[in-house]
Steps between C-alpha positions, in 0.01 A plus 500: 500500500612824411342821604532851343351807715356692248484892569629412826639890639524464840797427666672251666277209609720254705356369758143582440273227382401456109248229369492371190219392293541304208272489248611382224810342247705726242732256400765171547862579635705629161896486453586852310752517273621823643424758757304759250291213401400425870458844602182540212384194611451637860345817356288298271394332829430774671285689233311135410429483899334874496301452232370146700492693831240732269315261371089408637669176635710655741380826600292349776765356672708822600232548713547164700552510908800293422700810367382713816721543791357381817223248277521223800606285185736218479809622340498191320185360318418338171091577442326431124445786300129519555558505835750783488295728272206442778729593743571843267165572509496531886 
């Protein structure tokens, strides 16, 4: 799992506690013939994973208590996506 904070501009975070919600695949592990070709595949994966975060699919789920601080929730779950998007709804 790698995760990219995306308009992150706070500052420094260590310490503090982060959750992670994964919600989907972009792609299989990839051996890059040089550093330039990695680099656009990050960027790639960043722009694909906006235009996901976007889409009607996932827009429910920023608004899941999992994300919110002091949301009583394990900080380690696995629920169904039906369940999760209920949750959202909340």
């Amino acid at each position: 799992v790698e995760a990219h904070l995306m308009g992150y501009e706070g500052g420094d975070f260590y310490g503090d506690e982060m959750r992670l919600m994964l919600t989907g695949f972009q792609r299989g592990e990839v051996k890059f013939g040089s550093f330039d070709k990695l680099i656009a595949a990050i960027n790639q994966d960043i722009e694909d994973a906006k235009a996901a975060l976007d889409s009607p699919e996932m827009a429910p789920l920023a608004k899941h208590p999992y994300l919110k601080a002091g949301s009583g929730m394990k900080t380690w779950m696995l629920m169904p996506y039906d369940d999760v998007v209920k949750a959202s709804q909340v």
